[in-house]
C-alpha positions in Angstrom: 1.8 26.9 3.4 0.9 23.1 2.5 -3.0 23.4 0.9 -5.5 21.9 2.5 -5.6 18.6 1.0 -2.2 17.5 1.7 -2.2 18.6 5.2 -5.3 16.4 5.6 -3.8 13.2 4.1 -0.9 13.6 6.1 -2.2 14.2 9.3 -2.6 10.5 10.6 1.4 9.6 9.8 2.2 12.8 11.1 -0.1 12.0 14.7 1.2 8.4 14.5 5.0 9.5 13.9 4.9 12.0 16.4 3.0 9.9 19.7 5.6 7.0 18.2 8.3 9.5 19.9 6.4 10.2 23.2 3.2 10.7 24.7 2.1 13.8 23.9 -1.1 16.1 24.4 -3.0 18.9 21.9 -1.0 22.2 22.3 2.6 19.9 22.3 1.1 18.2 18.9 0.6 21.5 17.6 4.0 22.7 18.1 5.7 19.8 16.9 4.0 19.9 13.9 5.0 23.6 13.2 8.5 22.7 14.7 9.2 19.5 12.4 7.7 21.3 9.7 9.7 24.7 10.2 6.7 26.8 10.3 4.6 25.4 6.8 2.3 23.4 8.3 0.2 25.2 11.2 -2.7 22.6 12.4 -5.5 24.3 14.7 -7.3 22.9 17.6 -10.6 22.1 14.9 -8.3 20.6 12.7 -6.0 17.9 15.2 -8.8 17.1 17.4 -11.3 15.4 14.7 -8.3 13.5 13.1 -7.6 12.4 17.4 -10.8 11.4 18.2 -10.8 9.7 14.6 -7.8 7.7 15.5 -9.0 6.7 19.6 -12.1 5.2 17.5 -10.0 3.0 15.7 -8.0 2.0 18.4 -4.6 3.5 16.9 -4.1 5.4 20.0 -5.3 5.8 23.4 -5.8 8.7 25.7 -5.2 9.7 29.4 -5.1 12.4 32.3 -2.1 13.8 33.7 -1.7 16.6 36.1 0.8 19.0 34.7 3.9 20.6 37.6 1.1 23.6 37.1 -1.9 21.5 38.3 -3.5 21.9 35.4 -5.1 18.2 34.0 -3.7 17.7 30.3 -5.4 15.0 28.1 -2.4 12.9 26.6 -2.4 10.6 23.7 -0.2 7.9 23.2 0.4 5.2 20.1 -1.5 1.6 20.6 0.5 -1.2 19.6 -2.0 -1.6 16.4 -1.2 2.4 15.8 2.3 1.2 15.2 1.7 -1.5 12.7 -0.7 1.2 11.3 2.4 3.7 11.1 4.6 1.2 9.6 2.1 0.5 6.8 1.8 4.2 6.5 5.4 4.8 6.5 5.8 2.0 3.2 3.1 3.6 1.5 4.3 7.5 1.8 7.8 6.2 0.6 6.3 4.7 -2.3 4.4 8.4 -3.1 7.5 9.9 -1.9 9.7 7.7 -4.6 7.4 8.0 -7.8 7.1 11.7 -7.5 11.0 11.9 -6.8 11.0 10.0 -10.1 9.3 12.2 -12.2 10.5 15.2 -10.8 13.8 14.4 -11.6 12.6 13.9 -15.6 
């Protein structure tokens, strides 16, 4: 499992990367992040909601209500055109972190 600390720096490229795919809502978030993360990182509903709701006050992404083939109403979230620029900033600055530990691991 990924401690607690890098799971919450990461959360907000992993919301932005994932609703840059598709529209998506709470228990499909949850999923992809144990899918794309084979089963290491495991959010709960306490932990992806804050970092939502966090992200909708800043305007990064937006939210609506759709009626699922069930009937049931799902709240979906989708990327805001600042969200991008905000994920492509995010994206530089993980691949710099990314590249200086590569570095020194390497050593």
């Amino acid at each position: 499992m990924i401690s607690k600390d890098l799971t919450a720096a990461s959360s907000s490229a992993l919301l932005l990367s994932i609703l840059s795919e598709s529209d998506s809502y709470g228990y499909q978030i949850l999923q992809s992040v144990r899918e794309i993360s084979e089963e290491k990182i495991a959010w709960s509903d306490g932990m992806l909601y804050p970092v939502l709701h966090r992200l909708e006050a800043r305007g990064l992404v937006s939210s609506y209500w759709k009626s699922a083939p069930s009937g049931r109403r799902r709240k979906y979230y989708r990327l805001t055109a600042p969200g991008r620029k905000a994920l492509a900033a995010q994206r530089e600055e993980w691949m710099v972190v990314d590249g200086a530990l590569k570095k020194l691991w390497a050593r």
